[in-house]
DOTI-199514 format. One record per residue (C-alpha): residue number from 0; x, y, z; residue in three letters. Coordinates in steps of 0.02 Angstrom, whole numbers, plus 50000, padded with zeros to 5 digits. Layout:
N
> num | u | v | w | residu
> NUM | X | Y | Z | Ala $
...
This chain:
392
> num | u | v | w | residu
> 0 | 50000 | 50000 | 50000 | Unk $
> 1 | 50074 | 50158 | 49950 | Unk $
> 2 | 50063 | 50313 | 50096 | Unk $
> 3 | 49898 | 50385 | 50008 | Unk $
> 4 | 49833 | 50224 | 50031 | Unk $
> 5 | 49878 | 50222 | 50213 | Unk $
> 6 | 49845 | 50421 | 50259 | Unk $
> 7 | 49671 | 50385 | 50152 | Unk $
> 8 | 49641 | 50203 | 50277 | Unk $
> 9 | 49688 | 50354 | 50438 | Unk $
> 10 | 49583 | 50495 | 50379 | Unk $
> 11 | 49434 | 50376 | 50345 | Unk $
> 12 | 49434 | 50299 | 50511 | Unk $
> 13 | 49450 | 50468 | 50593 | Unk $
> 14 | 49317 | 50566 | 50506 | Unk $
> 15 | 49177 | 50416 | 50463 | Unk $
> 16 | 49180 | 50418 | 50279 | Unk $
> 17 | 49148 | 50268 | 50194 | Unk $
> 18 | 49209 | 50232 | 50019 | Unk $
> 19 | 49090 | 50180 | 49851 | Unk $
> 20 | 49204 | 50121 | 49697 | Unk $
> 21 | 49159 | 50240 | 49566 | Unk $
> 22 | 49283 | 50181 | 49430 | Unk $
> 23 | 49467 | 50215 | 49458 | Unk $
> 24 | 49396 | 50330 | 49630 | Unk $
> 25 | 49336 | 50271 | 49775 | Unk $
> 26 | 49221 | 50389 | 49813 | Unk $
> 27 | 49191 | 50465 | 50000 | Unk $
> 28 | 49033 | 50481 | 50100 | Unk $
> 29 | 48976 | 50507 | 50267 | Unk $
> 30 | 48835 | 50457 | 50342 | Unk $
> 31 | 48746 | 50536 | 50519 | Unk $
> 32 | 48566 | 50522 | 50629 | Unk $
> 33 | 48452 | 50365 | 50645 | Unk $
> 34 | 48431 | 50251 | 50512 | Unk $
> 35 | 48263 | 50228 | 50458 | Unk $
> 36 | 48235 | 50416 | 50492 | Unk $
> 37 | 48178 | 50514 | 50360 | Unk $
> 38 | 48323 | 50514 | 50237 | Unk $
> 39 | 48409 | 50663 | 50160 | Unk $
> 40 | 48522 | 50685 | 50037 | Unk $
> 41 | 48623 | 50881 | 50055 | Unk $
> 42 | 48708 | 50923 | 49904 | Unk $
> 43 | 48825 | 51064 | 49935 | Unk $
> 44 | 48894 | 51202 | 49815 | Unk $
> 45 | 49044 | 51231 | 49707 | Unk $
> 46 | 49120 | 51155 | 49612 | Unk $
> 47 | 49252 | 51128 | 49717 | Unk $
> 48 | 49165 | 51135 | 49893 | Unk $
> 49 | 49196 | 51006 | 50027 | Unk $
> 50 | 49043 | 50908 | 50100 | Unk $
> 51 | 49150 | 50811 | 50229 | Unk $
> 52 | 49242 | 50921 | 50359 | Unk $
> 53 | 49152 | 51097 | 50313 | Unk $
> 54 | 48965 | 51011 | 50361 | Unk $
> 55 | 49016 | 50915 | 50520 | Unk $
> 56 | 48902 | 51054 | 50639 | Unk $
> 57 | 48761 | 51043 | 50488 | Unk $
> 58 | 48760 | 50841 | 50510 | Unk $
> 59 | 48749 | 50823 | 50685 | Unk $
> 60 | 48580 | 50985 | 50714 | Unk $
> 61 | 48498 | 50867 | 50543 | Unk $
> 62 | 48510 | 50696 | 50667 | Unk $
> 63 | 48495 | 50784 | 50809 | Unk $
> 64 | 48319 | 50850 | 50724 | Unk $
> 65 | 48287 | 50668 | 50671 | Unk $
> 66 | 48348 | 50642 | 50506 | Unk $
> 67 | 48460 | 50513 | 50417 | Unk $
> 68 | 48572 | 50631 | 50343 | Unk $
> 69 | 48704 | 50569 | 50202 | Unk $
> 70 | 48818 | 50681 | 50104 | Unk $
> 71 | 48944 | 50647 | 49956 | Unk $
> 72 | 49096 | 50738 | 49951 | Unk $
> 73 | 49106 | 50810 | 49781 | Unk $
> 74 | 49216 | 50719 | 49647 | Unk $
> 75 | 49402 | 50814 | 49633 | Unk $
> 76 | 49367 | 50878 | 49809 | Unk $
> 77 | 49422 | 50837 | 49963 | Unk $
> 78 | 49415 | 50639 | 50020 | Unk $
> 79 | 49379 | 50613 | 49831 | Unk $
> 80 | 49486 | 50706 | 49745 | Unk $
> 81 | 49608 | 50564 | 49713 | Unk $
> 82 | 49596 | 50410 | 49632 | Unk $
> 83 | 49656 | 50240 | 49697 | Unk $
> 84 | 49839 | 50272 | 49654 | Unk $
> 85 | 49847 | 50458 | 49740 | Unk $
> 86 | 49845 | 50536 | 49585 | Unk $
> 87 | 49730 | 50698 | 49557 | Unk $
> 88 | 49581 | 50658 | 49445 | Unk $
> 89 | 49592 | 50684 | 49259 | Unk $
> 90 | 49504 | 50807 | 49178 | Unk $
> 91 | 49361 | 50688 | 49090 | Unk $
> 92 | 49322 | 50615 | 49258 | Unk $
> 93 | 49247 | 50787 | 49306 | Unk $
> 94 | 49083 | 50798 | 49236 | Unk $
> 95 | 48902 | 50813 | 49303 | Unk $
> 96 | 48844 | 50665 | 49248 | Unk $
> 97 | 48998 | 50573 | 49346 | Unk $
> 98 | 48946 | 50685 | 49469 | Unk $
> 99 | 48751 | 50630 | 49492 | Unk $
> 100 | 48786 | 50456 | 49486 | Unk $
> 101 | 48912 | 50474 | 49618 | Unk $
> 102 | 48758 | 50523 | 49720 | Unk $
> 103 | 48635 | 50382 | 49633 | Unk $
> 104 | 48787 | 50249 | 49704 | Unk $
> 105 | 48799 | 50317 | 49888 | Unk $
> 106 | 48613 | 50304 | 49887 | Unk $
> 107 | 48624 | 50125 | 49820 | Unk $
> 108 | 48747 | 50076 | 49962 | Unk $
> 109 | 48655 | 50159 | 50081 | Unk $
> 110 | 48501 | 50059 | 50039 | Unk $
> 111 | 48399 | 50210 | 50011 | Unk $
> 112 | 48246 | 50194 | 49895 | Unk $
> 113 | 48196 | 50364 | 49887 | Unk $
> 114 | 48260 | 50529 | 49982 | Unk $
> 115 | 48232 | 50713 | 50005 | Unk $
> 116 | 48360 | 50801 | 49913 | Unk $
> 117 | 48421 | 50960 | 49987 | Unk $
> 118 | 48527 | 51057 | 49849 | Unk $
> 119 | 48598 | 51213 | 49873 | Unk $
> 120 | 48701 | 51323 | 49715 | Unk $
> 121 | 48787 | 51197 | 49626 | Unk $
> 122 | 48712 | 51086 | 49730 | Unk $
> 123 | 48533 | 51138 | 49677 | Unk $
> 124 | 48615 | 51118 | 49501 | Unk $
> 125 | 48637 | 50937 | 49543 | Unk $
> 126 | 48476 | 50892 | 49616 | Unk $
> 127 | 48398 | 50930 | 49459 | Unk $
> 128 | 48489 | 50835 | 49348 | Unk $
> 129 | 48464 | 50692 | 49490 | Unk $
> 130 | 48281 | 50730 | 49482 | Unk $
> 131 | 48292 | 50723 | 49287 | Unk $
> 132 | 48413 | 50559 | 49265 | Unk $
> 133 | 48333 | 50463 | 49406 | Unk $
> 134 | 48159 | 50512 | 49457 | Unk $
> 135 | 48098 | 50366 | 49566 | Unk $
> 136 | 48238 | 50400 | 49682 | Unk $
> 137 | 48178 | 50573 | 49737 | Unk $
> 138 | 48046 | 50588 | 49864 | Unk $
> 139 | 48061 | 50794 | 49886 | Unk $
> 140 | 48176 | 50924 | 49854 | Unk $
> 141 | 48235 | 51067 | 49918 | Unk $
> 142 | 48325 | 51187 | 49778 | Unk $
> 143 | 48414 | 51339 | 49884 | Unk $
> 144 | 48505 | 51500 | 49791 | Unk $
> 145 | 48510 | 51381 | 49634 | Unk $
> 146 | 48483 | 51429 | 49454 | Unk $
> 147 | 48411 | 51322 | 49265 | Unk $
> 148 | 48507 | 51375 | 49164 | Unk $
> 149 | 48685 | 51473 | 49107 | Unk $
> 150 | 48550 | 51615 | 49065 | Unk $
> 151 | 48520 | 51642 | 49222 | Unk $
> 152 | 48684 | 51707 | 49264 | Unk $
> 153 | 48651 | 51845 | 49118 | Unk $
> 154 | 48486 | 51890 | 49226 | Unk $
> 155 | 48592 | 51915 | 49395 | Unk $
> 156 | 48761 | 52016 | 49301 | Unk $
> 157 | 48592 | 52147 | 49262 | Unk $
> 158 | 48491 | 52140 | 49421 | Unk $
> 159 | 48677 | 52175 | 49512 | Unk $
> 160 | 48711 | 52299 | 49407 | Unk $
> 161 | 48532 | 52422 | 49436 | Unk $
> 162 | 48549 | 52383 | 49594 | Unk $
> 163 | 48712 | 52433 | 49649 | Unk $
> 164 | 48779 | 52517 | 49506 | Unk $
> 165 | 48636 | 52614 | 49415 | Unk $
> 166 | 48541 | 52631 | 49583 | Unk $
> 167 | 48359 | 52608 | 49500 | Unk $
> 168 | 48319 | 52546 | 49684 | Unk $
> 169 | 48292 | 52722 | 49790 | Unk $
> 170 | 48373 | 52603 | 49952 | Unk $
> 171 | 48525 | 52560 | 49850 | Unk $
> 172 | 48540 | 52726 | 49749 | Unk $
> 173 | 48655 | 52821 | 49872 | Unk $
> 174 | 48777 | 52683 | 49895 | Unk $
> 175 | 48775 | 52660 | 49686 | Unk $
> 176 | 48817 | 52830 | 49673 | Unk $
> 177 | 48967 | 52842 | 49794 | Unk $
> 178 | 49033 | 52686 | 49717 | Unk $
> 179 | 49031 | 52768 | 49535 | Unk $
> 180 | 49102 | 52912 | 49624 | Unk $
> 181 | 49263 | 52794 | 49694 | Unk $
> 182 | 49281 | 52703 | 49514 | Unk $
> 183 | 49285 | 52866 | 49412 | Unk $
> 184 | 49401 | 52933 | 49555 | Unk $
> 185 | 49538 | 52778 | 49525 | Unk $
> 186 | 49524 | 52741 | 49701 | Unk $
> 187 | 49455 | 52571 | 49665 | Unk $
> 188 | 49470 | 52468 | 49511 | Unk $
> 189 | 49330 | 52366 | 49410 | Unk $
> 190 | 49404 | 52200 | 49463 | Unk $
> 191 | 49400 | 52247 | 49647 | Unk $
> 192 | 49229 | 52303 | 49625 | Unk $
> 193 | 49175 | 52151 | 49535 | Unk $
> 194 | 49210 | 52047 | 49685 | Unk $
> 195 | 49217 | 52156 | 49846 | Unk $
> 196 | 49037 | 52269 | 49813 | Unk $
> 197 | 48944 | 52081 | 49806 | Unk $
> 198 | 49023 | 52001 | 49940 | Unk $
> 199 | 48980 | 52155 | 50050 | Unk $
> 200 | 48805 | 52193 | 50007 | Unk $
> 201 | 48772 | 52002 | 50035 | Unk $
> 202 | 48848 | 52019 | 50198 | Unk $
> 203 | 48768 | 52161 | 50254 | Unk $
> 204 | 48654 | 52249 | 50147 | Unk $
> 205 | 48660 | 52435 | 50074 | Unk $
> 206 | 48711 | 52493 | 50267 | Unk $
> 207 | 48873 | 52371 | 50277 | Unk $
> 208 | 48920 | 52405 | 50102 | Unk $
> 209 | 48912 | 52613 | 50120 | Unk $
> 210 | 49008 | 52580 | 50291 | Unk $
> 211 | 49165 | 52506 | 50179 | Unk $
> 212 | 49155 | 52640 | 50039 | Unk $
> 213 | 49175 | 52780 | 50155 | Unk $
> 214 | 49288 | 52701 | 50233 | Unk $
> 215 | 49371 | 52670 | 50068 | Unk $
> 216 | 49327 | 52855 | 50020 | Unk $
> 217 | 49452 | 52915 | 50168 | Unk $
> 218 | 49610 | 52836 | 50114 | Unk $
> 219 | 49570 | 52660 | 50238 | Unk $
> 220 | 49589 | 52522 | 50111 | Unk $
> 221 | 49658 | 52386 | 50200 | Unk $
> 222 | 49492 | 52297 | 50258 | Unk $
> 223 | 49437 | 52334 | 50075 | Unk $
> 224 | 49606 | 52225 | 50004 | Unk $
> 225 | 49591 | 52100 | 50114 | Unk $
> 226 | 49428 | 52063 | 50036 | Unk $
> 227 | 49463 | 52077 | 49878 | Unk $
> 228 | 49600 | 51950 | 49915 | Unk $
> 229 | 49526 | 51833 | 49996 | Unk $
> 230 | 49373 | 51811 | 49857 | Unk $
> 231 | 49489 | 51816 | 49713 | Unk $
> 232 | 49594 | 51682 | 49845 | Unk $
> 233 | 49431 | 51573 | 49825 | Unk $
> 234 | 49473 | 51528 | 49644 | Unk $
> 235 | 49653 | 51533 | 49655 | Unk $
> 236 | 49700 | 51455 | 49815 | Unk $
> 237 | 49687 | 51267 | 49859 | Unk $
> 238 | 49591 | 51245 | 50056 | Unk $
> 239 | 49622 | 51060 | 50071 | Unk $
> 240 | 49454 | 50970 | 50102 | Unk $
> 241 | 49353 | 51158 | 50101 | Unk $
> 242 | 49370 | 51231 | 49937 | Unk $
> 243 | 49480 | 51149 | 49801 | Unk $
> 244 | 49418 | 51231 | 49636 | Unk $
> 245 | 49589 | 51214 | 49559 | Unk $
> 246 | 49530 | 51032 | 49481 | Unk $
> 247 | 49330 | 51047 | 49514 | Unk $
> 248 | 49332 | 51194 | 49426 | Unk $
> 249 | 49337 | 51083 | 49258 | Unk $
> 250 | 49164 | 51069 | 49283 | Unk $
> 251 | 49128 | 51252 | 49325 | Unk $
> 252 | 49188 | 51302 | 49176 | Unk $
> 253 | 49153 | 51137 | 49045 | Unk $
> 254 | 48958 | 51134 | 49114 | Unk $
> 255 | 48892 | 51259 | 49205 | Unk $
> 256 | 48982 | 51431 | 49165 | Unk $
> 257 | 48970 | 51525 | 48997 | Unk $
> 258 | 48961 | 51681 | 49044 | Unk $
> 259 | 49107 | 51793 | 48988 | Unk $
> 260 | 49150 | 51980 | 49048 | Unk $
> 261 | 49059 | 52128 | 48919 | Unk $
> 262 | 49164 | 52265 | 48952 | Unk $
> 263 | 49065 | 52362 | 49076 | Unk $
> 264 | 49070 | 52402 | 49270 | Unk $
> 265 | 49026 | 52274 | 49411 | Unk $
> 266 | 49048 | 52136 | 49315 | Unk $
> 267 | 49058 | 51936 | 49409 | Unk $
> 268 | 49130 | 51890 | 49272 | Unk $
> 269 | 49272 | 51951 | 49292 | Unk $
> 270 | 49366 | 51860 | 49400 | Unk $
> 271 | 49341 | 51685 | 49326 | Unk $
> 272 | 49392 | 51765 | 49161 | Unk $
> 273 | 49549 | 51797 | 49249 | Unk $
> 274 | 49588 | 51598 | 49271 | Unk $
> 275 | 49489 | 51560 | 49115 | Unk $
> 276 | 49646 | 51495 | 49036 | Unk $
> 277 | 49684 | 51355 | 49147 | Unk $
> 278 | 49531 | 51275 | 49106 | Unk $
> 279 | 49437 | 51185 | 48967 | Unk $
> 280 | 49283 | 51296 | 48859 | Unk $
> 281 | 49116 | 51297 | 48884 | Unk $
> 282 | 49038 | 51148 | 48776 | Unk $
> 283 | 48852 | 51169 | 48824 | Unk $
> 284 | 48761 | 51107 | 48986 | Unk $
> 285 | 48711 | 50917 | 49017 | Unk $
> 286 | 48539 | 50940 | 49014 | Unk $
> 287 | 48383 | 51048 | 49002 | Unk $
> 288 | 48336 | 51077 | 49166 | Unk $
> 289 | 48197 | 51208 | 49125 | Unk $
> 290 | 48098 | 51073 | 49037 | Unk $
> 291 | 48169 | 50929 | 49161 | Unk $
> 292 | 48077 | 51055 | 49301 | Unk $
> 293 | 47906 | 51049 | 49224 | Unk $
> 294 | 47913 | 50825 | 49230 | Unk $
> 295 | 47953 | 50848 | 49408 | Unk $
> 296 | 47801 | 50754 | 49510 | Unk $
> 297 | 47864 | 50773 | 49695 | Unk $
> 298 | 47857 | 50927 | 49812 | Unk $
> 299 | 47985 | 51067 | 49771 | Unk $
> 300 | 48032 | 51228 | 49907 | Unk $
> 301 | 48136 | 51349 | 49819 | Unk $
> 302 | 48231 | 51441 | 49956 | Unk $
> 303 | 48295 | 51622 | 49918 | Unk $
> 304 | 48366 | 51765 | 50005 | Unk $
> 305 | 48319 | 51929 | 49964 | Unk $
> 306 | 48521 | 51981 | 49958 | Unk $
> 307 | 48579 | 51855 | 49848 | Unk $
> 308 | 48668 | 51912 | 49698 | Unk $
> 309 | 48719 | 51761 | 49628 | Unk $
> 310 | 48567 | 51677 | 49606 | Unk $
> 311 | 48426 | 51824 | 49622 | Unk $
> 312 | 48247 | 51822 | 49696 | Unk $
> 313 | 48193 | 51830 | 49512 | Unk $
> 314 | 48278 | 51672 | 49484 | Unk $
> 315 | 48192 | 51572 | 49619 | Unk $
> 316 | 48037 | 51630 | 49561 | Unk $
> 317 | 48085 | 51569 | 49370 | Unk $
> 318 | 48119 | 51378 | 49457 | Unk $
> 319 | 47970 | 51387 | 49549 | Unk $
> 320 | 47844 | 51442 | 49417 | Unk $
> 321 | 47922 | 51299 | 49305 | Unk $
> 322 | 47903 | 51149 | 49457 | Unk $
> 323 | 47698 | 51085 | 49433 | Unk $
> 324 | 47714 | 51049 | 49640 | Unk $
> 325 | 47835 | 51183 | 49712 | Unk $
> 326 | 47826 | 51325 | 49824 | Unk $
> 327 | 47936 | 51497 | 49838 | Unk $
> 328 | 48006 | 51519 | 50015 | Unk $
> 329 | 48094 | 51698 | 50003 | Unk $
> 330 | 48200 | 51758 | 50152 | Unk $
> 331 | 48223 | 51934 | 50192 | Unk $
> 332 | 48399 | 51971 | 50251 | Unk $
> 333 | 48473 | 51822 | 50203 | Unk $
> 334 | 48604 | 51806 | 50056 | Unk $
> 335 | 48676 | 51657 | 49943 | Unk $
> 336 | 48648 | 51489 | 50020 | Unk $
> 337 | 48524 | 51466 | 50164 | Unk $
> 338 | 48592 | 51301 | 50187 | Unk $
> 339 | 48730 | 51411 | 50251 | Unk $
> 340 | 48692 | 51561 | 50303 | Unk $
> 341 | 48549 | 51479 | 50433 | Unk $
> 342 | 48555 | 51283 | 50428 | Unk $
> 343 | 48417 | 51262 | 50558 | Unk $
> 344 | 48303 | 51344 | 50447 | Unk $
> 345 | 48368 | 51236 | 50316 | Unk $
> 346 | 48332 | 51091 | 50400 | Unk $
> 347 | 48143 | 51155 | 50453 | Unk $
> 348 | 48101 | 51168 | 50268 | Unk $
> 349 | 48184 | 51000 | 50235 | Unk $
> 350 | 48066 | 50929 | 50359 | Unk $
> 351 | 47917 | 51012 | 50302 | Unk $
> 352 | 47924 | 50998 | 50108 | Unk $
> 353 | 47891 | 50807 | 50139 | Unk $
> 354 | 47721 | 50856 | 50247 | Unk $
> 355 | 47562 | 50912 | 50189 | Unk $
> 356 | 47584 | 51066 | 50230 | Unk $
> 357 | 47724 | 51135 | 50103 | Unk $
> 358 | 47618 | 51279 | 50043 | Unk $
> 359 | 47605 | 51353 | 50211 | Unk $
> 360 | 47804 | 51377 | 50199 | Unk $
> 361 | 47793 | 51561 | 50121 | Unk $
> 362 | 47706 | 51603 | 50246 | Unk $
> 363 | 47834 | 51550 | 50386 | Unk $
> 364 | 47984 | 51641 | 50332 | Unk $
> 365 | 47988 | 51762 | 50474 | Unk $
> 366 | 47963 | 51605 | 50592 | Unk $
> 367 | 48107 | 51527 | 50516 | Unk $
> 368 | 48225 | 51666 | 50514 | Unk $
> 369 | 48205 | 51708 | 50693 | Unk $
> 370 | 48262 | 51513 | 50750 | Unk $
> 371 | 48451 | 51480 | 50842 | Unk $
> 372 | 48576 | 51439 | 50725 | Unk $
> 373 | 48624 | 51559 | 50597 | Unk $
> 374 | 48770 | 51503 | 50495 | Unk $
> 375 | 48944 | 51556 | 50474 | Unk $
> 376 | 48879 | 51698 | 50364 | Unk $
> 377 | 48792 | 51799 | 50517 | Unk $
> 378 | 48983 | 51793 | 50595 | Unk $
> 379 | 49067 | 51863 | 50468 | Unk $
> 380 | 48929 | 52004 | 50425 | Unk $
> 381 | 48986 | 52056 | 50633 | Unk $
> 382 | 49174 | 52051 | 50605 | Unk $
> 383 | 49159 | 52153 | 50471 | Unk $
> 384 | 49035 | 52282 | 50567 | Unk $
> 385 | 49179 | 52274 | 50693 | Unk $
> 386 | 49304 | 52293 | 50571 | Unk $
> 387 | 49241 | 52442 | 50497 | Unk $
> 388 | 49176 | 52521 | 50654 | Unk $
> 389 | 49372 | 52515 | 50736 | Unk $
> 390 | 49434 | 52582 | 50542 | Unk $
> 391 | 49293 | 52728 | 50571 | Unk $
């Protein structure tokens, strides 16, 4: 046995995962809660997200709240980024097809008929091809801060942009003008802008975000670089068994991503345009989910925060009129991911999209906000307060 055979034999032991041959891979999972529990399949983000090590907190509130909860970490992440040799994943390995039927196999293992399937981004991404591929094996589904369809990325890039640019929205028109004012100024660049303004309004709103341009406006950039660093950092930098898009990213950009910078400000583009080069082209996405949504026979919540600008409230609402049985469960306050930003109210919808009583989710969202357990989000929306209050 070579020593990634042995560290793999360590790691497993120490962390639960169990192993499904996939091909040359043996593929990780983990497993939590009572079995026989209702069973639920969470389907994080990316590509290039870990499901393992980042979810451990997530796993043990879902069996703690009754569930048999099972998660598959993410081909060319993680516990499965290797194959059985210790050698990264090729390039043709990494495709969302490989991907789904990584999560059909864990189910098969698992001896799980049917489960609710709990997808968030990417994720979401993935439960609907999973829905499409292999109906019988879906009982519900949850599709959080997801999107159809590479269009859809056109349809945020111009919601971010009147927003937060144009300020068509009298909350947001203030804080659009003083960032025009900072761009035409040279005090900020487009590429900053493109990933900084986004994270920060997610974060925080229009109050956060006009916090860290006048702060910006006065000369105090640091906070400001340190953010721009760390998103770009996201793409570029390798967090074993957290974020690894330096192979997963095939997929990103083979499958899901077509969407190219067009030359004006605040554009998301941009920074995957940067890194475009290291990756393969755009050859067209697996399936049609828009008409794959409109087959779909089971219950479907489609969970969206009002702040999200990567997959926008308009969005949601696009997925939900397509699903025949689905319902639109909008959160005020909340940003990208609800599975992250507040996984007990995650977990409540997961619960209650199996029940009769899915429609009465909409009107529950205030209920659900206010339970414990906000996510990692709600932290660092208060470091940064803190940040820029001791930079005032």
């Amino acid at each position: 046995m070579n020593s990634y055979g042995a560290m793999k034999i360590r790691s497993d032991r120490r962390h639960g995962v169990g192993r499904v041959p996939r091909g040359n891979l043996d593929l990780a999972y983990v497993r939590a809660g009572r079995r026989g529990a209702t069973p639920l399949l969470v389907v994080p983000g990316g590509p290039g997200m870990g499901s393992i090590l980042p979810y451990r907190r997530l796993r043990r509130m879902a069996a703690d709240r009754g569930f048999d909860v099972i998660m598959v970490e993410h081909r060319g992440v993680g516990f499965s980024r290797r194959d059985r040799a210790g050698v990264d994943l090729r390039s043709e390995d990494l495709t969302v097809t490989a991907a789904v039927e990584d999560l059909v196999a864990v189910l098969d293992v698992c001896a799980v008929d049917r489960a609710v399937v709990y997808g968030t981004s990417y994720g979401g991404y993935l439960a609907q091809v999973l829905g499409a591929t292999h109906p019988q094996r879906v009982a519900a589904m949850v599709l959080d801060s997801t999107y159809a369809s590479v269009d859809d990325f056109d349809l945020c890039r111009a919601y971010l942009r009147r927003l937060l640019w144009d300020g068509d929205d009298p909350a947001s028109r203030g804080v659009a003008a003083a960032l025009r004012a900072l761009v035409e100024a040279g005090k900020v660049t487009d590429e900053e802008t493109a990933v900084v303004v986004p994270l920060v309004y997610e974060l925080g709103g229009v109050p956060l975000l006009s916090k860290l341009l006048m702060a910006v406006g006065k000369g105090r950039r640091r906070l400001w670089n340190r953010l721009a660093a760390l998103v770009t950092g996201e793409l570029t930098r390798v967090r074993p068994y957290v974020m690894e898009f330096d192979l997963a990213g095939v997929i990103n950009f083979r499958e899901c991503y077509a969407q190219k910078p067009d030359g004006r400000p605040l554009d998301p583009a941009l920074p995957y345009a940067s890194i475009a080069d290291r990756f393969p082209s755009f050859t067209g996405e697996p399936i049609d989910a828009p008409a794959a949504l409109r087959s779909f026979t089971w219950p479907v919540a489609v969970v969206s925060g009002a702040r999200d600008l990567r997959s926008i409230p308009a969005v949601a609402q696009r997925i939900r009129d397509m699903t025949p049985h689905g319902v639109l469960v909008p959160f005020d306050g909340l940003a990208h991911s609800i599975l992250d930003n507040h996984p007990a109210a995650a977990l409540t919808i997961a619960r209650q999209v199996t029940e009769e009583d899915l429609h009465r989710l909409p009107a529950r969202t205030a209920h659900l906000a206010a339970l414990r357990g906000r996510g990692r989000a709600a932290l660092g929306a208060t470091l940064l307060n803190l940040a820029l209050t001791g930079s005032a």
